[in-house]
FITOR-130182 format. One record per residue: z, x, y of N, C-alpha, C, O in turn; residue in one letter. Coordinates in pm, 1 decimal, always signed. Layout:
Z; X; Y; Z; X; Y; Z; X; Y; Z; X; Y; A
...
//
This chain:
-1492.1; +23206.5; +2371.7; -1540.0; +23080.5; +2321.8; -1690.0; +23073.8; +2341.3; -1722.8; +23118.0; +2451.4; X
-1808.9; +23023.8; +2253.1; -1881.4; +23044.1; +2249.7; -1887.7; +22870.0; +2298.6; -1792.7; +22798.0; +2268.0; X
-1986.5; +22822.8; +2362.4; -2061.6; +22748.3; +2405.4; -2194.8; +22706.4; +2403.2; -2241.0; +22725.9; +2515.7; X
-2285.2; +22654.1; +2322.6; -2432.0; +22591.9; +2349.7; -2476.2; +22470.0; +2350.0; -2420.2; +22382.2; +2284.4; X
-2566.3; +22451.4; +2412.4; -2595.0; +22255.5; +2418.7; -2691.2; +22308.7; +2295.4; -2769.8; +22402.5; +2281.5; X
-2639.0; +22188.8; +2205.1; -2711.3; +22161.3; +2079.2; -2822.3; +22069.8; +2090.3; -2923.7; +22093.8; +2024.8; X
-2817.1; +21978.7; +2157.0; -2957.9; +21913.4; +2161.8; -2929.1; +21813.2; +2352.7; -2819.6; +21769.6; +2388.3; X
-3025.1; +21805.9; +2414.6; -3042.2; +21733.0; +2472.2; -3160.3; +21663.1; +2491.8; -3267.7; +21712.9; +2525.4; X
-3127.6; +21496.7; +2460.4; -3246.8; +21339.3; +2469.8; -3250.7; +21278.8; +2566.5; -3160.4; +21199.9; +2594.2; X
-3349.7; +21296.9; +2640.7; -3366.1; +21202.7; +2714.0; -3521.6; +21127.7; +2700.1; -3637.1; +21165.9; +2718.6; X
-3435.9; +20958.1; +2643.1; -3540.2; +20844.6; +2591.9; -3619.5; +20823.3; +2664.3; -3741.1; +20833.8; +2648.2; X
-3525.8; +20769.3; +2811.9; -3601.7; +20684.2; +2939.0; -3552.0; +20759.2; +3066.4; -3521.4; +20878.4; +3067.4; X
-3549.3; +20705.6; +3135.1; -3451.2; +20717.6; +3280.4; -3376.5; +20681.4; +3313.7; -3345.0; +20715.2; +3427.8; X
-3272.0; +20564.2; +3224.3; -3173.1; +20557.8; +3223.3; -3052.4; +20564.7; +3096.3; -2936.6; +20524.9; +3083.2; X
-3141.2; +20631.2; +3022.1; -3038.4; +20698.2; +2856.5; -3061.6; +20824.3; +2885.1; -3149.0; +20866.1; +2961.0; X
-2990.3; +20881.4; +2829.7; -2976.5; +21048.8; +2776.2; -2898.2; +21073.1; +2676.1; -2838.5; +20985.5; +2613.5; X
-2891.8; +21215.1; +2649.5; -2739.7; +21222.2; +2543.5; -2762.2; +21381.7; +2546.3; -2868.8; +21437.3; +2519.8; X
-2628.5; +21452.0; +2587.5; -2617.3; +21602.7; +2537.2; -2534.7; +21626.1; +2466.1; -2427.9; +21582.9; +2509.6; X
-2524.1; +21684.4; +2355.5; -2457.4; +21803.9; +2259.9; -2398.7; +21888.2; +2311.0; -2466.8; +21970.8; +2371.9; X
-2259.5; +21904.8; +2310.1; -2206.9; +22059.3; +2385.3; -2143.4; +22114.1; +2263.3; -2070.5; +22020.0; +2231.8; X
-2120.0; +22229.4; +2152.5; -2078.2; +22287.7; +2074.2; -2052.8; +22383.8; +2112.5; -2131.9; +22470.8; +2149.0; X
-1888.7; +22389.9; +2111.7; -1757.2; +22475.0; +2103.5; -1715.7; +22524.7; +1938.4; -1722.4; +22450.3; +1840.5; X
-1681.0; +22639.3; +1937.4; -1604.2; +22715.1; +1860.8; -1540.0; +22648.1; +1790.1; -1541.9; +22682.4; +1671.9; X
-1463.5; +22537.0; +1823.2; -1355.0; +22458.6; +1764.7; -1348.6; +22324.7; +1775.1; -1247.1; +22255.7; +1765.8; X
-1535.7; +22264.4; +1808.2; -1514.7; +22162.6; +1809.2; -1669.6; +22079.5; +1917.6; -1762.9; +22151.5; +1953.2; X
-1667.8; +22001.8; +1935.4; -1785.6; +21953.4; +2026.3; -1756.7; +21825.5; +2105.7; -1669.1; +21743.6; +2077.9; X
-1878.4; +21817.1; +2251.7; -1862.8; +21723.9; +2305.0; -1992.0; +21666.6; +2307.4; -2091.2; +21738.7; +2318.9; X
-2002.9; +21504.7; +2294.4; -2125.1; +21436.4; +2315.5; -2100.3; +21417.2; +2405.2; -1985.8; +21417.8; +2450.2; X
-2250.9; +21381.3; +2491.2; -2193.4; +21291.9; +2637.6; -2342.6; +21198.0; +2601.5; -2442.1; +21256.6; +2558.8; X
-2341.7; +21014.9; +2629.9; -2438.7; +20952.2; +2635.2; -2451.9; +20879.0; +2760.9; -2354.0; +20838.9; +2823.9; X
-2539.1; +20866.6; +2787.1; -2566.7; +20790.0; +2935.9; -2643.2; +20714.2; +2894.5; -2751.3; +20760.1; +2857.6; X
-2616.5; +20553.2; +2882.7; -2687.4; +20429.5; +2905.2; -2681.0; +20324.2; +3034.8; -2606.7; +20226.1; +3035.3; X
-2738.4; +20347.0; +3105.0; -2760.0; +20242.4; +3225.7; -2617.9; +20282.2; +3286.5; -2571.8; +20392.8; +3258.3; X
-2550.9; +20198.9; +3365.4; -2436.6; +20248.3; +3402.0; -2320.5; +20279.5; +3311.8; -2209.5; +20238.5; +3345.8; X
-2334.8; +20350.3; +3196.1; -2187.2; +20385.0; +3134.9; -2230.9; +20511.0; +3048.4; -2338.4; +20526.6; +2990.4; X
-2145.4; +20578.6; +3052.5; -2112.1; +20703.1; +2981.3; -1990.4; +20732.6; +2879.9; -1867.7; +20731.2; +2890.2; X
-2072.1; +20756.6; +2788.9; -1957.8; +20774.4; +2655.4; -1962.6; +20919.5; +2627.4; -2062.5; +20986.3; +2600.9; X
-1831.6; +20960.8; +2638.1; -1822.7; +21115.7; +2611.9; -1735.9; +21079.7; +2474.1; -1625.7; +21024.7; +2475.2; X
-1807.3; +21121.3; +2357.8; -1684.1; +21170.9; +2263.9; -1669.6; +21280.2; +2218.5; -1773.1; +21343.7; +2198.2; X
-1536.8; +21345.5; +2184.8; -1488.0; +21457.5; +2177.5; -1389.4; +21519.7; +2032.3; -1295.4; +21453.0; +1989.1; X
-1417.4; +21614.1; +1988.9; -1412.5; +21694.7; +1865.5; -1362.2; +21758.6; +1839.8; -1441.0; +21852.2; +1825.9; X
-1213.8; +21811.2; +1802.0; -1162.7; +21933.3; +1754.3; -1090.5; +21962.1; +1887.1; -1064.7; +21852.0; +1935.8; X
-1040.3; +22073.2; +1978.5; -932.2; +22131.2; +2038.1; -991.6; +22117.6; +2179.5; -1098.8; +22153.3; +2228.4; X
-882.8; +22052.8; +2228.1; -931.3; +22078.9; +2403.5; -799.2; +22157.5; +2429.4; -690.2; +22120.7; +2385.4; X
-818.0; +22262.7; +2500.5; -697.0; +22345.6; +2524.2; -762.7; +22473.2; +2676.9; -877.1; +22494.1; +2717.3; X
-635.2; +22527.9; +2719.2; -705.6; +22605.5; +2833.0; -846.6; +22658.1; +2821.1; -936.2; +22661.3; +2905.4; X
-843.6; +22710.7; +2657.6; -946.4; +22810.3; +2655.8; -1076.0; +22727.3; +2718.7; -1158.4; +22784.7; +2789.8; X
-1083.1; +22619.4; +2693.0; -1248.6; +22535.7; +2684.5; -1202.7; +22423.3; +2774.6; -1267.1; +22325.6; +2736.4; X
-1127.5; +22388.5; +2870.8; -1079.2; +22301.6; +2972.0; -1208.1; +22282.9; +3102.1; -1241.5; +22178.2; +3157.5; X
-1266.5; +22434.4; +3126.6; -1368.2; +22402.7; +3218.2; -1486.4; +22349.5; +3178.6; -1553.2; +22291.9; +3264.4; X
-1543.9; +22358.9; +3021.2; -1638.7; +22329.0; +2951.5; -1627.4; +22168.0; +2949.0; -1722.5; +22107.4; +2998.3; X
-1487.1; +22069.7; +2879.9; -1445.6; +21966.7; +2891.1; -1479.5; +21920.7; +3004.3; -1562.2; +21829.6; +3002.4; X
-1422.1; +21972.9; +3151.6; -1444.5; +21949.2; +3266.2; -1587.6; +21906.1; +3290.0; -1637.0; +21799.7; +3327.2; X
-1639.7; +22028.1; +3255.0; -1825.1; +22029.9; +3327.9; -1896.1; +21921.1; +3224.4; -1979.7; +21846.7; +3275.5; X
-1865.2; +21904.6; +3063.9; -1937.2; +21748.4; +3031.3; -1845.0; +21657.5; +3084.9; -1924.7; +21563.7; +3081.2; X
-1762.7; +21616.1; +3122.9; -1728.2; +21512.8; +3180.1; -1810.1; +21476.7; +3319.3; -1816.5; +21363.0; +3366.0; X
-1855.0; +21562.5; +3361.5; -1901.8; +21541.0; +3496.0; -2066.3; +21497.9; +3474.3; -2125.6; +21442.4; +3566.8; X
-2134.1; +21527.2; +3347.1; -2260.8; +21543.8; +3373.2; -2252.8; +21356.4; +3354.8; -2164.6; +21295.0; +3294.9; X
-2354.1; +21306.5; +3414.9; -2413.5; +21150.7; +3432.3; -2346.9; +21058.7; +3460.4; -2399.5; +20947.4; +3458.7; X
-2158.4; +21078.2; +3508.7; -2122.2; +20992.7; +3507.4; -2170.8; +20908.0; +3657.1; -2183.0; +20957.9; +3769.0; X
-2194.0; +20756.1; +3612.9; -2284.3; +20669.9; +3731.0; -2159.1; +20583.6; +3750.2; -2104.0; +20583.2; +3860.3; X
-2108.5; +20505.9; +3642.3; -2044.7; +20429.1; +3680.3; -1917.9; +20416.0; +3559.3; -1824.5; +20496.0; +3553.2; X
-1932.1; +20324.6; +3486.6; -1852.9; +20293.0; +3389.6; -1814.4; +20406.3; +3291.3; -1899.3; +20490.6; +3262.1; X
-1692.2; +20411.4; +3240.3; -1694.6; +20577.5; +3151.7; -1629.3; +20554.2; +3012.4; -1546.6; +20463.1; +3013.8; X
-1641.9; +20596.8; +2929.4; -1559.2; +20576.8; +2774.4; -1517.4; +20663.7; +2722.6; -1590.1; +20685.1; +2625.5; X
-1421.4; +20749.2; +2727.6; -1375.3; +20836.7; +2662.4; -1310.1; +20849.5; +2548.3; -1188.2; +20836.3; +2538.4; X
-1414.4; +20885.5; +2421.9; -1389.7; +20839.1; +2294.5; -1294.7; +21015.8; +2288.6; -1351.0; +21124.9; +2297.6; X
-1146.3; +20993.2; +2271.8; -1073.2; +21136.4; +2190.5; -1007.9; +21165.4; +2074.4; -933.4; +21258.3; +2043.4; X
-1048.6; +21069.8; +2015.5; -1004.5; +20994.8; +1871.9; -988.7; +21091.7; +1776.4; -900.3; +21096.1; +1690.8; X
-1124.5; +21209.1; +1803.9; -1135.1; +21309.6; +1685.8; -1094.8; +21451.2; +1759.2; -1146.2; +21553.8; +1714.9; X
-1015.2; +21458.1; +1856.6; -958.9; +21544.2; +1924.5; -796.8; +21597.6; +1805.6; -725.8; +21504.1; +1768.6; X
-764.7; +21716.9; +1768.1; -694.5; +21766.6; +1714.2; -580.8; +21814.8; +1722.1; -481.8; +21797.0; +1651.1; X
-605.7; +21910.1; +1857.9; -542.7; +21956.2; +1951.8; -556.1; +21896.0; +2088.4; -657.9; +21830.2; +2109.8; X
-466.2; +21909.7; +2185.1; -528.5; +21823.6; +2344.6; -378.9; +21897.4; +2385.9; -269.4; +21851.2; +2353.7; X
-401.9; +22029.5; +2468.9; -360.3; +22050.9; +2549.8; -297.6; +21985.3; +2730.4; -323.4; +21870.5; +2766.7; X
-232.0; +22066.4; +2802.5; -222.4; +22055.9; +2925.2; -303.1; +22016.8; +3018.9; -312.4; +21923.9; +3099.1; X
-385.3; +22154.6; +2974.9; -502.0; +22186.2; +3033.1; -597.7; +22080.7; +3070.6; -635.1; +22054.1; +3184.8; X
-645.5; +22003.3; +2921.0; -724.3; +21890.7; +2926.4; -626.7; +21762.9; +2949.1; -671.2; +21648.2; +2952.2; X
-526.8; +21785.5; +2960.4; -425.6; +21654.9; +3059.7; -488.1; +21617.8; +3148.2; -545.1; +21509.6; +3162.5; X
-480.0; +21742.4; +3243.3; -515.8; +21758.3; +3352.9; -655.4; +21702.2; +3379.1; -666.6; +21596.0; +3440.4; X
-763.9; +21770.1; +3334.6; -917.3; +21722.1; +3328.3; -902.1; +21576.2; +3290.5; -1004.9; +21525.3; +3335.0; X
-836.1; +21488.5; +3237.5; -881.3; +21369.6; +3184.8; -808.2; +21270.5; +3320.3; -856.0; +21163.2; +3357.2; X
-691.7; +21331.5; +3376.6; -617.8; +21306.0; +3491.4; -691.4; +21284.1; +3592.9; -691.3; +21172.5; +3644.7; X
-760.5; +21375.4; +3636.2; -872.9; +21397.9; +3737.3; -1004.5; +21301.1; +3739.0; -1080.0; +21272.9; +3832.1; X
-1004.5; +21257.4; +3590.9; -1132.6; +21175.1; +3589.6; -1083.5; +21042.4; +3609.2; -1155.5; +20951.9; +3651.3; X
-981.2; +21030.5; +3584.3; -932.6; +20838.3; +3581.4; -900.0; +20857.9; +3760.4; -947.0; +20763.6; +3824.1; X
-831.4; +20959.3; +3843.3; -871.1; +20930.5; +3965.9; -995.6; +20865.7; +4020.7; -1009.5; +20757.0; +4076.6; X
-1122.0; +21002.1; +3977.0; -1203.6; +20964.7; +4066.0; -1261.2; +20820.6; +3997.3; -1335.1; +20764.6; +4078.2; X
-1253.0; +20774.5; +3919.6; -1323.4; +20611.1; +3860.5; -1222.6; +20536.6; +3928.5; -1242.8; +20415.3; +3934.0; X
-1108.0; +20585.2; +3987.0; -1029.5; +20465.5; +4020.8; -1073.2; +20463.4; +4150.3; -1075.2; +20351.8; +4202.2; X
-1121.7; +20590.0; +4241.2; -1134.7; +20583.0; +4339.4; -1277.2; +20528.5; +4359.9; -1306.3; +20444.4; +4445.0; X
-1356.8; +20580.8; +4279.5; -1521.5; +20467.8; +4260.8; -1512.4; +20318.2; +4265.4; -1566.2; +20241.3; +4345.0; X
-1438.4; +20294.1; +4170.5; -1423.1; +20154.7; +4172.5; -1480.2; +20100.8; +4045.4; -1497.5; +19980.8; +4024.2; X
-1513.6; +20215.4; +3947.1; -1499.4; +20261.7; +3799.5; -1428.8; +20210.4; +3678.6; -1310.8; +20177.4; +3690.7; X
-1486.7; +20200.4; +3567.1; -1330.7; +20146.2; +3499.5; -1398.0; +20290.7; +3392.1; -1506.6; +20330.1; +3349.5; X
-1284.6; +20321.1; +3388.3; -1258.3; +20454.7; +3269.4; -1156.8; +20376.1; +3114.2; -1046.9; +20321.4; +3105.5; X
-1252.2; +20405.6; +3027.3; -1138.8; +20338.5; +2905.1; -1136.1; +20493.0; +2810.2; -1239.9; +20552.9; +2781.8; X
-1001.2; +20539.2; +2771.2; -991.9; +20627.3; +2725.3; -965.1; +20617.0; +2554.4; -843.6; +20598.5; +2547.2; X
-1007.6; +20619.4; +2445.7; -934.8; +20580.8; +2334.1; -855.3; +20694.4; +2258.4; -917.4; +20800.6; +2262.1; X
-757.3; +20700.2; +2203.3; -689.6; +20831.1; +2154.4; -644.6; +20817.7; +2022.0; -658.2; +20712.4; +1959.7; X
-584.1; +20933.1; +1968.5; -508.9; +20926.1; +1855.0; -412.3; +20963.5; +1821.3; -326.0; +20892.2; +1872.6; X
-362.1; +21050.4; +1751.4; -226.1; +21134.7; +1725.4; -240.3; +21234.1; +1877.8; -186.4; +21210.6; +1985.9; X
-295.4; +21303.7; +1855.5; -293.3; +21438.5; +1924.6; -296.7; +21438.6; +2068.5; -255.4; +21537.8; +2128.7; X
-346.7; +21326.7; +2137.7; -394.9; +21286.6; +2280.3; -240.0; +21214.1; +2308.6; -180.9; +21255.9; +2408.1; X
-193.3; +21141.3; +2251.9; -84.5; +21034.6; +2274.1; +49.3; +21076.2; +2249.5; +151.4; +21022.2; +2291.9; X
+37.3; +21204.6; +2157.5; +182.6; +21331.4; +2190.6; +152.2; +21373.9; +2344.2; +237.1; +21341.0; +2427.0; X
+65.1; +21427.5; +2377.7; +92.7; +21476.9; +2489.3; +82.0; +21353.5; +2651.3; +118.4; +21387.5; +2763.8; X
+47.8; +21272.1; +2629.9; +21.7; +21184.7; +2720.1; +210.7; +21132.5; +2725.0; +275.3; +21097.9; +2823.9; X
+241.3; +21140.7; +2629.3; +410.2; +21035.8; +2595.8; +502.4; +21197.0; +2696.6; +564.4; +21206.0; +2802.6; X
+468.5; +21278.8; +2605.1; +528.0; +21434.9; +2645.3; +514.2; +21450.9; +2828.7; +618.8; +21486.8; +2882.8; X
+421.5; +21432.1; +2899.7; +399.1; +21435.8; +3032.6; +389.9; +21339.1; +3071.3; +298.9; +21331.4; +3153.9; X
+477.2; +21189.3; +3042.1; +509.4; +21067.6; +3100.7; +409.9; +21024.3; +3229.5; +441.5; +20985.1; +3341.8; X
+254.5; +21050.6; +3159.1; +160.9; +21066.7; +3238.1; +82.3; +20848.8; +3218.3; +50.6; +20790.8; +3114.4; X
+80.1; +20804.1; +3340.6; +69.7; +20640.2; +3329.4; -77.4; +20668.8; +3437.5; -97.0; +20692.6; +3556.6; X
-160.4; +20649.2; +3311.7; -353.4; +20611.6; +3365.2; -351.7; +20491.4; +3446.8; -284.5; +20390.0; +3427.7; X
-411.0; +20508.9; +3514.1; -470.0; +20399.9; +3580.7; -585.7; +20302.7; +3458.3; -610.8; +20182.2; +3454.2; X
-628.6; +20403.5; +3382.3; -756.8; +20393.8; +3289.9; -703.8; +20273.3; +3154.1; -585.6; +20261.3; +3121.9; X
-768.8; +20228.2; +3117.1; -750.1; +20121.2; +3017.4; -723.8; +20223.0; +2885.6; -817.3; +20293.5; +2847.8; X
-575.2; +20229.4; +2807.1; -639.8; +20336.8; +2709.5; -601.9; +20221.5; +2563.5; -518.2; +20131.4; +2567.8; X
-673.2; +20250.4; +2464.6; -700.0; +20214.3; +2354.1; -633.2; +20299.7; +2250.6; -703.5; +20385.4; +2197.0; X
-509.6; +20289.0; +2215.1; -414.4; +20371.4; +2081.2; -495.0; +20319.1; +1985.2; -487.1; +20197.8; +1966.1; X
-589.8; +20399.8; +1904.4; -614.8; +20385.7; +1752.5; -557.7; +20465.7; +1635.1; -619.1; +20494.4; +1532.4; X
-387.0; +20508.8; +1675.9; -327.2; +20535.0; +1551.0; -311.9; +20420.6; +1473.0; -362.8; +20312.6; +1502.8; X
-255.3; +20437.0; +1391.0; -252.8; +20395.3; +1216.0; -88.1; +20336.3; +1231.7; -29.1; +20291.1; +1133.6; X
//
């Protein structure tokens, strides 16, 4: 899997935004004041689970949004990684809102997996 940050902005000192482009897909991550919006693109699966992992981690301060709306595929793998993140916001004291679609909400139903995280179904 090929991996490169496509662009990284930083406005002020408390915005940013990085580009991560995957093979099969990409991750934004934005940082405004306390909240971070990661949205996500095409296949999260073992292959790219640590990549998922490592933008999830970059800026998060406080508040988190996990846009997976345009996610295709959504493995185990990234079960797991998205699992791990609604811990630690729960354990911050964080609110994590996750939004999903087809592909995120088969496997979330499939591993009778119950977020702590606020999630947002935008199927149809």
């Amino acid at each position: 899997m090929t991996v490169s940050t496509l662009a990284t902005d930083t406005t002020s000192s408390t915005t940013s935004s990085t580009t991560l482009v995957t093979d099969d897909g990409g991750i934004t991550v934005h940082v405004a004041g306390d909240i971070t919006t990661c949205t996500v693109a095409g296949s999260i699966d073992l292959s790219n689970a640590d990549v998922f992992r490592e933008a999830l981690g970059r800026g998060r301060t406080g508040d988190v949004v996990l846009d997976l709306t345009g996610v295709e595929f959504f493995g185990t793998a990234a079960l797991t990684v998205v699992a791990a993140l609604d811990a630690a916001c729960a354990e911050r004291g964080s609110v994590l809102t996750v939004r999903i679609g087809d592909a995120v909400a088969r496997v979330m139903v499939a591993a009778r997996w119950q977020p702590t995280a606020r999630v947002v179904d935008v199927r149809g």
